[in-house]
LUMVEXKE-918646 format. One record per residue (C-alpha): x, y, z; residue number from 1. Coordinates in Angstrom, 3 decimals. Layout:
! LUMVEXKE-918646
<rec><px>X</px><py>Y</py><pz>Z</pz><num>NUM</num></rec>
...
This chain:
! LUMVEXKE-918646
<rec><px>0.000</px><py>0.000</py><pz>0.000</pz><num>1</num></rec>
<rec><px>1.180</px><py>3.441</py><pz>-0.610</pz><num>2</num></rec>
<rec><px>0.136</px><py>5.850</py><pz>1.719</pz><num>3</num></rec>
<rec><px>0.255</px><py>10.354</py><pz>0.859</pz><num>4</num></rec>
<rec><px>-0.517</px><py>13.322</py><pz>2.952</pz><num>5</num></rec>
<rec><px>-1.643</px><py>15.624</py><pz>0.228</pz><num>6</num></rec>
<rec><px>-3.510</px><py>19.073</py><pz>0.749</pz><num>7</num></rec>
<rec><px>-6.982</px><py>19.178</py><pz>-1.939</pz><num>8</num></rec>
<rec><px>-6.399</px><py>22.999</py><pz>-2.553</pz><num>9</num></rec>
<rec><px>-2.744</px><py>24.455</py><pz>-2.379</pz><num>10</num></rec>
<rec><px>-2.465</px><py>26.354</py><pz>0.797</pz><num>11</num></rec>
<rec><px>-5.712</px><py>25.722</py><pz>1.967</pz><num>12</num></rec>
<rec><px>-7.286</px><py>23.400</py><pz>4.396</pz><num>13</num></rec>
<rec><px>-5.703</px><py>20.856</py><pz>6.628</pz><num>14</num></rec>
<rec><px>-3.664</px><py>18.451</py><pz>5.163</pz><num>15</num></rec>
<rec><px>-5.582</px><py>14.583</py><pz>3.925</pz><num>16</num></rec>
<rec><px>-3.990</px><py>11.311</py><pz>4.142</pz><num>17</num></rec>
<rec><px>-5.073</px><py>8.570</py><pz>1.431</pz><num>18</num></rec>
<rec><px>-4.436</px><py>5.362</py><pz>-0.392</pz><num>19</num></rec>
<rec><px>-2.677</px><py>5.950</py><pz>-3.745</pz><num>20</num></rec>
<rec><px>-3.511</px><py>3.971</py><pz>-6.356</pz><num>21</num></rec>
<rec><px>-2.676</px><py>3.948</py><pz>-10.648</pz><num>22</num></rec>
<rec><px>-5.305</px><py>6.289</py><pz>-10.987</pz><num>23</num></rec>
<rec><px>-4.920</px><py>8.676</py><pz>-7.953</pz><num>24</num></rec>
<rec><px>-5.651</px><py>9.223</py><pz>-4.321</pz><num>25</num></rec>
<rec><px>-8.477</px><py>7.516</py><pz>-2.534</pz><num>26</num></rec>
<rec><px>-8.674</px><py>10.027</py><pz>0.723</pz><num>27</num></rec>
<rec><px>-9.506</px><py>7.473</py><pz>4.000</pz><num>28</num></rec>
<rec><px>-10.204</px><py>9.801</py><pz>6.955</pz><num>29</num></rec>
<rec><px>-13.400</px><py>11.500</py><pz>5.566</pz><num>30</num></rec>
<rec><px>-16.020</px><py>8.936</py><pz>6.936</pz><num>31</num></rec>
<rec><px>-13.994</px><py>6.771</py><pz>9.379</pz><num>32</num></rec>
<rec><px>-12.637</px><py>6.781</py><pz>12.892</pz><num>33</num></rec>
<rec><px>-9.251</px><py>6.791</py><pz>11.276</pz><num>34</num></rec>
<rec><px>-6.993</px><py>8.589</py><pz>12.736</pz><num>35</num></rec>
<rec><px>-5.872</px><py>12.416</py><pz>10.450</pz><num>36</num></rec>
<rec><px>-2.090</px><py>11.636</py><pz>10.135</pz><num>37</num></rec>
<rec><px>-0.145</px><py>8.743</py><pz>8.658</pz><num>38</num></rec>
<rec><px>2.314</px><py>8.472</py><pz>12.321</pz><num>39</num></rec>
<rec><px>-1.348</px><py>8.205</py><pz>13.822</pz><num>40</num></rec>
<rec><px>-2.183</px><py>5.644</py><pz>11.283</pz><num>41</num></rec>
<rec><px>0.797</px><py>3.837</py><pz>12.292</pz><num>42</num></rec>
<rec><px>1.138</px><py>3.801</py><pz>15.516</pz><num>43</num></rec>
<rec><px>-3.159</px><py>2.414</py><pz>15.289</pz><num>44</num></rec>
<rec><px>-1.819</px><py>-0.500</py><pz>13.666</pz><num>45</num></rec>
<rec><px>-2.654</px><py>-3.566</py><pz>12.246</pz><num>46</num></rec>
<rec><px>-6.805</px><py>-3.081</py><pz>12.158</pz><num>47</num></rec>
<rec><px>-6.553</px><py>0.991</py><pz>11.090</pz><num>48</num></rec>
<rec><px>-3.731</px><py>-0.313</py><pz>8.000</pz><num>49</num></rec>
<rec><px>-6.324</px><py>-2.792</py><pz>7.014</pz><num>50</num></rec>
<rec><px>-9.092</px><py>-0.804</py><pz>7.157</pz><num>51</num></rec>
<rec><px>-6.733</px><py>1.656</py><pz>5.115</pz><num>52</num></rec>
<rec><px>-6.131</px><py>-0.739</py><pz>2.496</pz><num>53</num></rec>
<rec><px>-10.071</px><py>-1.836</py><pz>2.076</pz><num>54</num></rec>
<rec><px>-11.331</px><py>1.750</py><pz>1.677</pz><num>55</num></rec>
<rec><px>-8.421</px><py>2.106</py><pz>-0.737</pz><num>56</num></rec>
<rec><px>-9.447</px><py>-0.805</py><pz>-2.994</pz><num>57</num></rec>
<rec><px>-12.999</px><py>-0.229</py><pz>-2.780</pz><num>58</num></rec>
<rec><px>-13.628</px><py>3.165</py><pz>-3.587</pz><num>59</num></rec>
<rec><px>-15.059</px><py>3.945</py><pz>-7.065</pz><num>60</num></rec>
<rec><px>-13.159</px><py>6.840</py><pz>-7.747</pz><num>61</num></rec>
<rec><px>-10.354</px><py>8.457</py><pz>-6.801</pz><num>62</num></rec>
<rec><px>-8.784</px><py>12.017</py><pz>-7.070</pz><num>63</num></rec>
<rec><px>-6.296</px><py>12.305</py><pz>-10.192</pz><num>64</num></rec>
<rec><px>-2.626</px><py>12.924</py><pz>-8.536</pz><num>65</num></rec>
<rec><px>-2.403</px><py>16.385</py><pz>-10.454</pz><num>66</num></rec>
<rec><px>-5.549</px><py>17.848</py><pz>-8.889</pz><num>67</num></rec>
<rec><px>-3.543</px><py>17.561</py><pz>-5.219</pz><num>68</num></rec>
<rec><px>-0.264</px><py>19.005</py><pz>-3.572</pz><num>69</num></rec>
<rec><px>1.321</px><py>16.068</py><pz>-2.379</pz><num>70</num></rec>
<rec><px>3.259</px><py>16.978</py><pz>1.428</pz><num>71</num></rec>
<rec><px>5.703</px><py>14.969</py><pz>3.062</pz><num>72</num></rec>
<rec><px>4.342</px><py>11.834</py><pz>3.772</pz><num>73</num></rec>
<rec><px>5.119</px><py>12.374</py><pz>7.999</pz><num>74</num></rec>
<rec><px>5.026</px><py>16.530</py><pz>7.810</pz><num>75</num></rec>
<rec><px>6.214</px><py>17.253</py><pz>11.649</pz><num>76</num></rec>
<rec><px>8.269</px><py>13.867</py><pz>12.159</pz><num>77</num></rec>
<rec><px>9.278</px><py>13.261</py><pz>16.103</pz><num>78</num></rec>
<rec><px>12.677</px><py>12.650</py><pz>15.396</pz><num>79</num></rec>
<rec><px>14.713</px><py>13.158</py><pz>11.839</pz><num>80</num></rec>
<rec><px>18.292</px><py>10.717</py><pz>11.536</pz><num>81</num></rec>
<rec><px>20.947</px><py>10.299</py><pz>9.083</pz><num>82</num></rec>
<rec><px>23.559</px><py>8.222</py><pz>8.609</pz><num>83</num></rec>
<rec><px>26.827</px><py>9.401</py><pz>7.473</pz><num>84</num></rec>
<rec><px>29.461</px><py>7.986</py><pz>5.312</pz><num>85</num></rec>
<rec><px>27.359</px><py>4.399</py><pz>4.954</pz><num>86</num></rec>
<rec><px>28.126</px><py>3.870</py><pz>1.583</pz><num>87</num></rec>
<rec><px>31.638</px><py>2.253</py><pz>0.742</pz><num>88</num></rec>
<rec><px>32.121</px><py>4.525</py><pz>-2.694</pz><num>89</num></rec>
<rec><px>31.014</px><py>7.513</py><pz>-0.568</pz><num>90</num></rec>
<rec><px>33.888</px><py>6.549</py><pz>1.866</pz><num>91</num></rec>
<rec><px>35.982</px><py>6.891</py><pz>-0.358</pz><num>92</num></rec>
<rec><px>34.872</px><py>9.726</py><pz>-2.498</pz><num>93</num></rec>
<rec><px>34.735</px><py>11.393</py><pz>1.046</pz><num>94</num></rec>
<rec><px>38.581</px><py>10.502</py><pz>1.788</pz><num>95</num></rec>
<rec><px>37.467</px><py>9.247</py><pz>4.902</pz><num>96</num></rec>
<rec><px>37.969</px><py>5.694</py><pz>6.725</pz><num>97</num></rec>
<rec><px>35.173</px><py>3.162</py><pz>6.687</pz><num>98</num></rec>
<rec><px>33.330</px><py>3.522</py><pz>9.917</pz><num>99</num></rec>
<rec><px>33.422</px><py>1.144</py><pz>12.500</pz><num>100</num></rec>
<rec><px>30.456</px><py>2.364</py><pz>14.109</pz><num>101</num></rec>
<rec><px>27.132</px><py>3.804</py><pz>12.743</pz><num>102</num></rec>
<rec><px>27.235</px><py>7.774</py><pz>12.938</pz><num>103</num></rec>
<rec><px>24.432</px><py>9.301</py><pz>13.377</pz><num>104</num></rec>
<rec><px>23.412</px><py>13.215</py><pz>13.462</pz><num>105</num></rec>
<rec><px>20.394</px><py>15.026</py><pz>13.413</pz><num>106</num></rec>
<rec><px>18.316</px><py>16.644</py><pz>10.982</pz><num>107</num></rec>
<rec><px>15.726</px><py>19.044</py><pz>12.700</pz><num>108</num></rec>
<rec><px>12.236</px><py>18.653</py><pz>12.101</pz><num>109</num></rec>
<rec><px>11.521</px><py>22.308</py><pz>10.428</pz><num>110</num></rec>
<rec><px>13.711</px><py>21.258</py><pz>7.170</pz><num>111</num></rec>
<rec><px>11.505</px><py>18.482</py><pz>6.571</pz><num>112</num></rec>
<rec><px>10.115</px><py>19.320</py><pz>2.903</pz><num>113</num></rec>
<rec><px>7.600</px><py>18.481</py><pz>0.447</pz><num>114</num></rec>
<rec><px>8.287</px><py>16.150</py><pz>-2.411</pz><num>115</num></rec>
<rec><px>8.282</px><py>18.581</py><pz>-5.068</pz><num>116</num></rec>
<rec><px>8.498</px><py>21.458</py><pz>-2.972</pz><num>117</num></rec>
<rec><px>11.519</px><py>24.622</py><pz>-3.669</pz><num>118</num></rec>
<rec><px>14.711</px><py>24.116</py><pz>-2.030</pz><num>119</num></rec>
<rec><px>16.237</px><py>27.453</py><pz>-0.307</pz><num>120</num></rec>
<rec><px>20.161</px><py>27.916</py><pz>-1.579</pz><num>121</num></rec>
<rec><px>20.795</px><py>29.943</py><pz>1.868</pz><num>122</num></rec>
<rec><px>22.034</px><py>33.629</py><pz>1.681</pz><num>123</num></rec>
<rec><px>24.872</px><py>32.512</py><pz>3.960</pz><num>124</num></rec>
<rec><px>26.464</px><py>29.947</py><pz>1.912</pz><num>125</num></rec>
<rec><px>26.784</px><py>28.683</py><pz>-1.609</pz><num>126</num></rec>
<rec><px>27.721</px><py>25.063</py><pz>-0.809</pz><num>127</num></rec>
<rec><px>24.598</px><py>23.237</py><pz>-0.801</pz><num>128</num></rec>
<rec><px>24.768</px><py>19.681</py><pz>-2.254</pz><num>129</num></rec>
<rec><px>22.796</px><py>16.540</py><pz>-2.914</pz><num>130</num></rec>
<rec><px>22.380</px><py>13.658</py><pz>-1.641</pz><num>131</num></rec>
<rec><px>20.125</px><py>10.798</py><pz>-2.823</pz><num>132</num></rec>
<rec><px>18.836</px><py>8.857</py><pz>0.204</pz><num>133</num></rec>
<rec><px>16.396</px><py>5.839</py><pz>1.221</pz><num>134</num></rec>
<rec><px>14.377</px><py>6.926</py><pz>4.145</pz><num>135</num></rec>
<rec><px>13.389</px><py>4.143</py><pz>7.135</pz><num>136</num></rec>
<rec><px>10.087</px><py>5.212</py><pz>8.659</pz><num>137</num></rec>
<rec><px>9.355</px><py>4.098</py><pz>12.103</pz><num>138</num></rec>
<rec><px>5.803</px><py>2.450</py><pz>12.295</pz><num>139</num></rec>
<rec><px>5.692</px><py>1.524</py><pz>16.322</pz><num>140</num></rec>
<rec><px>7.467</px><py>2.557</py><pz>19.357</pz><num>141</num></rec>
<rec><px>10.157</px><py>0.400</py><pz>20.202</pz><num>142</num></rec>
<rec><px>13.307</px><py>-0.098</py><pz>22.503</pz><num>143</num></rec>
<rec><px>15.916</px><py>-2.594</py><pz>22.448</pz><num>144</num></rec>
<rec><px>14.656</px><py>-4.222</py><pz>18.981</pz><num>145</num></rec>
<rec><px>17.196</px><py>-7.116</py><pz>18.195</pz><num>146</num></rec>
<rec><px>17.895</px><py>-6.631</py><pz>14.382</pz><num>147</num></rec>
<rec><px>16.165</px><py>-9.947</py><pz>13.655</pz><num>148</num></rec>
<rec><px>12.744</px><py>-8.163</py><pz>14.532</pz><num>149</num></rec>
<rec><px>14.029</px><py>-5.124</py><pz>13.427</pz><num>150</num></rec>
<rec><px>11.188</px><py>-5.746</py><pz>10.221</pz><num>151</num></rec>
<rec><px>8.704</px><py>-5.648</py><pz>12.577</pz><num>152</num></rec>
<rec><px>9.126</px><py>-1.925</py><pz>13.487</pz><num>153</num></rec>
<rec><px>8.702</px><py>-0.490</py><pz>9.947</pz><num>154</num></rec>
<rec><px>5.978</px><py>1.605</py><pz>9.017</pz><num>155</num></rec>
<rec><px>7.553</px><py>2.014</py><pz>5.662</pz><num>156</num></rec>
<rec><px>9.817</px><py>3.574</py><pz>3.482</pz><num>157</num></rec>
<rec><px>10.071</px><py>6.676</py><pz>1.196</pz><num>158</num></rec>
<rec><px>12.640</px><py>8.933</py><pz>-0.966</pz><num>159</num></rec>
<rec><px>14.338</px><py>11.449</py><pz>0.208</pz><num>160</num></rec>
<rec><px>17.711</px><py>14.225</py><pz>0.083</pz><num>161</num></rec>
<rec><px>19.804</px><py>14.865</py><pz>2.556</pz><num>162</num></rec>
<rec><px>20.151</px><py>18.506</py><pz>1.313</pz><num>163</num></rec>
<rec><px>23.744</px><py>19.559</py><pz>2.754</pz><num>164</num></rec>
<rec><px>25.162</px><py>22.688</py><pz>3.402</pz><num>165</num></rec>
<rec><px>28.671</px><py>21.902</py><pz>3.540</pz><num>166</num></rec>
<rec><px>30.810</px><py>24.561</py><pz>4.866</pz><num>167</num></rec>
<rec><px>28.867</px><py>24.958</py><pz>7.718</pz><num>168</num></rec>
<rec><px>28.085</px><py>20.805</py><pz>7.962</pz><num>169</num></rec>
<rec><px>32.313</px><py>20.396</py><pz>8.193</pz><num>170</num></rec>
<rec><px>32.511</px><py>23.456</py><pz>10.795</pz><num>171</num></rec>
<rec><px>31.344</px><py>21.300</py><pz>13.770</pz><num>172</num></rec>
<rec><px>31.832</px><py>17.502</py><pz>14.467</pz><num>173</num></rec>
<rec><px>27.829</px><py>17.174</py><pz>15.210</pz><num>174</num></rec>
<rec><px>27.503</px><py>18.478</py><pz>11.575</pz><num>175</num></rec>
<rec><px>23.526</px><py>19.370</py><pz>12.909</pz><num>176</num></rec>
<rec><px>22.775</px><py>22.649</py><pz>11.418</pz><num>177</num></rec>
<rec><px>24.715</px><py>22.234</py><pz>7.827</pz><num>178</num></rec>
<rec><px>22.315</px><py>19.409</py><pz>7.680</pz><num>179</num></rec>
<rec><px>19.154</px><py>21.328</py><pz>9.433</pz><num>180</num></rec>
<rec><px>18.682</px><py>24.530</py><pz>6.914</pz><num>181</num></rec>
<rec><px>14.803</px><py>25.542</py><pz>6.714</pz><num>182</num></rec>
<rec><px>13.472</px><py>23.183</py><pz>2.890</pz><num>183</num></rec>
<rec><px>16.774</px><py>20.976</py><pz>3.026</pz><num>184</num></rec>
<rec><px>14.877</px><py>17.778</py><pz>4.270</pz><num>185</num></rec>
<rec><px>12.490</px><py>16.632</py><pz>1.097</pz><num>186</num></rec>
<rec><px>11.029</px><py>13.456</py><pz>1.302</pz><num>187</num></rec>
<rec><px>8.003</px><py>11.178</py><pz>-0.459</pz><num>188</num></rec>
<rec><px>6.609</px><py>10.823</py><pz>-2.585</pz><num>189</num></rec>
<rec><px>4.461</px><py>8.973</py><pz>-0.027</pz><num>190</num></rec>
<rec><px>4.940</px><py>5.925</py><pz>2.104</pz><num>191</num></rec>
<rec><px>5.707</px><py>2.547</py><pz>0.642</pz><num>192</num></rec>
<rec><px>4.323</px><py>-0.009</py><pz>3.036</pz><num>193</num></rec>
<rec><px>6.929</px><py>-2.831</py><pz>3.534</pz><num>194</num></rec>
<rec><px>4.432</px><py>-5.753</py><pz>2.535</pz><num>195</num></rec>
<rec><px>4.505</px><py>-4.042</py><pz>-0.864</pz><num>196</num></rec>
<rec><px>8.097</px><py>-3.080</py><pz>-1.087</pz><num>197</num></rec>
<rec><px>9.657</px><py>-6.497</py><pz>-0.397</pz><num>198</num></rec>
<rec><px>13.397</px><py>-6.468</py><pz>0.139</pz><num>199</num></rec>
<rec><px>14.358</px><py>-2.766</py><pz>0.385</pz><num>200</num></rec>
<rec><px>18.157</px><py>-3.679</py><pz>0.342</pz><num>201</num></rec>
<rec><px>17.628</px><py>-4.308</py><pz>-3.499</pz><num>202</num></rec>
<rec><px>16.648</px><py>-1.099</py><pz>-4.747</pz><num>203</num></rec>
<rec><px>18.508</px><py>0.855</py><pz>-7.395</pz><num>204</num></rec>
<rec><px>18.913</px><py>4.434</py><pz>-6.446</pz><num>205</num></rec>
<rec><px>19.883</px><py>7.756</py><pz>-8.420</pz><num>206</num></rec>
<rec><px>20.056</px><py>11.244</py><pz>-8.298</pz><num>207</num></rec>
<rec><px>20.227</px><py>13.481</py><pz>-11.600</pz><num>208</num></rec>
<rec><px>20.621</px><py>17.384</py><pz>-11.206</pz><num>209</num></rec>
<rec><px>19.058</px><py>19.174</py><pz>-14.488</pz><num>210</num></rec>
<rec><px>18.436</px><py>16.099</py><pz>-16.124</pz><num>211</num></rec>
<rec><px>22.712</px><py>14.812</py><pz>-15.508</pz><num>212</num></rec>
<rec><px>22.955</px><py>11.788</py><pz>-13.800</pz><num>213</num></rec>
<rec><px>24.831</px><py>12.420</py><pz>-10.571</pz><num>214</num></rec>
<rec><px>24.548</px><py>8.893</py><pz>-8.183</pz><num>215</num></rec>
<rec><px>23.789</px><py>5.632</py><pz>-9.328</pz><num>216</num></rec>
<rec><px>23.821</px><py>2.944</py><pz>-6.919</pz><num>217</num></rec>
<rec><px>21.784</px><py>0.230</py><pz>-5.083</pz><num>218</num></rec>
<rec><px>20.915</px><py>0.219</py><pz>-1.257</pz><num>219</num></rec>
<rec><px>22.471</px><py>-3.416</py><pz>-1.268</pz><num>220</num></rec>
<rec><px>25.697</px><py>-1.541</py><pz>-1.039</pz><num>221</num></rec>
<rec><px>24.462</px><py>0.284</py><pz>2.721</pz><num>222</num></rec>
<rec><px>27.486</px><py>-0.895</py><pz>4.812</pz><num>223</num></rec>
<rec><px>24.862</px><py>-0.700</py><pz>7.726</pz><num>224</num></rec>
<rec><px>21.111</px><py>-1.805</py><pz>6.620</pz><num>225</num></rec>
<rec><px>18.122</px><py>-0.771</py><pz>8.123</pz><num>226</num></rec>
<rec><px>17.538</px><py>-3.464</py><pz>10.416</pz><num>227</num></rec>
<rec><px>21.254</px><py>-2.665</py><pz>11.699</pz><num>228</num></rec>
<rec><px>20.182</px><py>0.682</py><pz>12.110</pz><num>229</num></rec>
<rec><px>17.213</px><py>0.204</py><pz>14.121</pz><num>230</num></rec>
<rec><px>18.675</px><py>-2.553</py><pz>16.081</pz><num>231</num></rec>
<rec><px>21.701</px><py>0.411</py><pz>17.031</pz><num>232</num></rec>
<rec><px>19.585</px><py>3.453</py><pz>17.580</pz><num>233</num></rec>
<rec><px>16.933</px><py>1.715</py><pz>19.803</pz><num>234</num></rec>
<rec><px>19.615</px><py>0.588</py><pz>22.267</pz><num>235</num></rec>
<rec><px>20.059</px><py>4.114</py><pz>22.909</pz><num>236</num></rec>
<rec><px>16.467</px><py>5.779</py><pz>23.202</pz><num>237</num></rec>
<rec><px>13.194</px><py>4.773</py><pz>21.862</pz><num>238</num></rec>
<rec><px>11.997</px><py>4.939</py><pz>18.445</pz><num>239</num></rec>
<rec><px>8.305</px><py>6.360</py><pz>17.586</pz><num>240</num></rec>
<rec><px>5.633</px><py>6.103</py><pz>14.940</pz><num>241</num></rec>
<rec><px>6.714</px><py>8.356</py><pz>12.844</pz><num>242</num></rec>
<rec><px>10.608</px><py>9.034</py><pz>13.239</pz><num>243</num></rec>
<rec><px>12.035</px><py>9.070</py><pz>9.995</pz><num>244</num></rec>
<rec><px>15.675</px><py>7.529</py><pz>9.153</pz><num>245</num></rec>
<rec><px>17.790</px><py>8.912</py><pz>5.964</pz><num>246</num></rec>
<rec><px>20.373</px><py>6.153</py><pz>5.690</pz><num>247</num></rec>
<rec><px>22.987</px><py>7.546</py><pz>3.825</pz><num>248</num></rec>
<rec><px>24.175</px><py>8.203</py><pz>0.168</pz><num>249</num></rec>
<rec><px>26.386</px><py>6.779</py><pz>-2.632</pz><num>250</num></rec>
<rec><px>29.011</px><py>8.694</py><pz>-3.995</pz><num>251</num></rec>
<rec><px>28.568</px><py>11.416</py><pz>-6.560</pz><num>252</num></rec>
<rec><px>27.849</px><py>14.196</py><pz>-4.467</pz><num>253</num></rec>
<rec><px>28.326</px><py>17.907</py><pz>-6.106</pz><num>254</num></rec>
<rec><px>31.045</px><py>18.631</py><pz>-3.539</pz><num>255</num></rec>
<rec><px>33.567</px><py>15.560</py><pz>-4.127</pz><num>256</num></rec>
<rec><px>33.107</px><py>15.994</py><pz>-7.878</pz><num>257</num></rec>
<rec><px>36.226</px><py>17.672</py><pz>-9.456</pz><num>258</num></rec>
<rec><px>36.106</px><py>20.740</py><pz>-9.800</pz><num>259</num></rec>
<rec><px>33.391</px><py>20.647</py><pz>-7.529</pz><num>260</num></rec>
<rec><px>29.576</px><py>21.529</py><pz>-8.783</pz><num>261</num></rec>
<rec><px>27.598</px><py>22.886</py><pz>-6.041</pz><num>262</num></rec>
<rec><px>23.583</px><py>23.571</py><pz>-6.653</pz><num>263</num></rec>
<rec><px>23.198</px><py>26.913</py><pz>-7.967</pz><num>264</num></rec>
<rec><px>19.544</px><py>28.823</py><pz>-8.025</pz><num>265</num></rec>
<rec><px>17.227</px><py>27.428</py><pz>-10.878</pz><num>266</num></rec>
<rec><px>18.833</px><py>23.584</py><pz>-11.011</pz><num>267</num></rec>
<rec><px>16.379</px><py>20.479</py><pz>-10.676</pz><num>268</num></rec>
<rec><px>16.814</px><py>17.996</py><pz>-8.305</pz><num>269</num></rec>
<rec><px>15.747</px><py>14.721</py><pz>-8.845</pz><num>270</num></rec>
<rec><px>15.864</px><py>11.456</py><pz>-6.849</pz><num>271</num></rec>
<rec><px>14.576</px><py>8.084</py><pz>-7.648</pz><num>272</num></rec>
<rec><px>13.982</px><py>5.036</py><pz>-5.979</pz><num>273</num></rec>
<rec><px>12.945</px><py>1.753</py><pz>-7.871</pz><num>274</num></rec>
<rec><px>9.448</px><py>1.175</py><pz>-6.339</pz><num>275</num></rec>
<rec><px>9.293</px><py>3.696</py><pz>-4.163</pz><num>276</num></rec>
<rec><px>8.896</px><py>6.430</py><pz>-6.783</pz><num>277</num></rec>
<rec><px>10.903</px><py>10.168</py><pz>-7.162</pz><num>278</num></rec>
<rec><px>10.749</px><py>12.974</py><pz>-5.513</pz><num>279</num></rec>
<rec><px>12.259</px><py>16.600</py><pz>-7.703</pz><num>280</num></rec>
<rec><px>12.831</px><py>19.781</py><pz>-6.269</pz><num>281</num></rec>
<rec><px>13.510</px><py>23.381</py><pz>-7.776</pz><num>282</num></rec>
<rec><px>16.931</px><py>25.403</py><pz>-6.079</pz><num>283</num></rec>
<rec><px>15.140</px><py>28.711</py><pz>-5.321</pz><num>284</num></rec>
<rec><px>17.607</px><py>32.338</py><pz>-3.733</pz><num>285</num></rec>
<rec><px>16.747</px><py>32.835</py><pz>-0.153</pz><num>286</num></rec>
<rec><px>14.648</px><py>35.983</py><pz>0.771</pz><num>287</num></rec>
<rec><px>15.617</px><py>36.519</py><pz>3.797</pz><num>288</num></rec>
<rec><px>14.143</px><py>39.336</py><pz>6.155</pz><num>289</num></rec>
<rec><px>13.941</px><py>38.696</py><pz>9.903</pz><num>290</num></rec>
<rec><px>10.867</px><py>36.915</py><pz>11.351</pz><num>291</num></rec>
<rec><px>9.333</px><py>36.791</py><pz>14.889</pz><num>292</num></rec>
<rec><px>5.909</px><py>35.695</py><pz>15.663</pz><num>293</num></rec>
């Protein structure tokens, strides 16, 4: 099942959640008890995903994909991850040692983005990079998962970029804000449920930038999989419907090409995930102008 937040009329109303299907988007919280956001959904369960999926198949109609403004899937996750350096030909495109441990950093909640939403290139830097990413999402709370049940805990899984700005990523070890930047966290195009997925360590993955084909990889090549990753993380603190997981990109990022090509205002992002879909986004100048509400 593949699952969308979408909004009906752009910037209006509350944001939907629906089934989507070949010919569009069957909305499943009009006449239900179902709860109005897919980490809701998720954390209901077994009985609300099924319910999910029969409203989905049975409705007549369904709205046509280009009549809706598709949102990230989770729009205000609990907690946003990444994984660094967790490709081997990132390793070494990044001149750094393979990691003995996973290394994880944080990627606040206000740059989550829509799927083919702008992406700001900041007014403070013009370093801002790519990078083409699967994304874990966490369908029920959990602690100590042991990585053989690690499956268990999925909600689901979606595209997404790890948009990077990298001078001020390197300045600090936590590498937090370069990662954090207001747009710099698109992800969808909706949620992939794993019973329809399958295996998602056998996915092709690529990135193109104005229609040039940047990455090129498969997520068979993760040097720590997702079921490592949730087996690591949830050792430390507990995972919730809803968290979202970006684990880590192939080589062929902008900034270790040479010379290096960083994303300039007007270029066209695109990532693409076999089965999972793409998600594209525009690189638009910052306005910036103080705001306080």
């Amino acid at each position: 099942m593949k699952l969308a937040t979408y909004l009906e009329q752009p910037g209006q109303g509350q944001p939907t959640i629906g089934v989507v299907r070949d010919d569009g988007i069957v909305p499943i919280n009009g006449d239900t008890q179902l709860p109005a956001n897919l980490a809701a959904l998720l954390h209901a369960g077994g009985p609300a995903l099924a319910q999910a999926t029969q409203i989905g198949a049975a409705a007549i109609n369904a709205i046509p994909l280009d009549a809706v403004t598709l949102l990230p899937p989770i729009p205000r996750p609990g907690k946003m991850l990444a994984i660094g350096l967790n490709y081997a030909d990132h390793v070494e495109e990044s001149g750094m040692q393979r990691p003995e441990h996973q290394l994880w950093f944080n990627k606040q909640h206000n740059c989550v983005n829509g799927p083919y939403a702008d992406i700001v290139l900041p007014k403070v830097s013009t370093y801002l990079d790519y990078e083409a990413e699967l994304c874990v999402i966490i369908g029920r709370r959990c602690k100590h998962v042991p990585r053989e049940r690690a499956h268990e805990v999925i909600g689901g899984y979606c595209v997404g970029n790890d948009v990077s700005v990298r001078d001020w990523q390197l300045r600090v070890q936590t590498m937090q804000i370069g990662k954090s930047f207001d747009t710099h966290g698109p992800i969808g195009p909706w949620l992939v449920t794993p019973d329809e997925l399958g295996d998602p360590h056998q996915l092709d993955i690529r990135s193109y930038v104005n229609g040039e084909l940047r990455q090129s990889s498969n997520t068979r090549h993760l040097i720590f999989d997702c079921y490592d990753a949730i087996a690591h993380l949830s050792q430390a603190f507990t995972l919730d419907p809803g968290d979202v997981l970006f684990m880590g990109t192939p080589s062929g990022v902008g900034g270790a090409m040479k010379p290096p090509q960083f994303l300039k205002a007007g270029d066209v992002v695109r990532v693409e995930i076999d089965s999972l879909g793409h998600i594209e986004n525009t690189v638009v100048p910052e306005q910036a102008h103080c705001v306080i509400n």
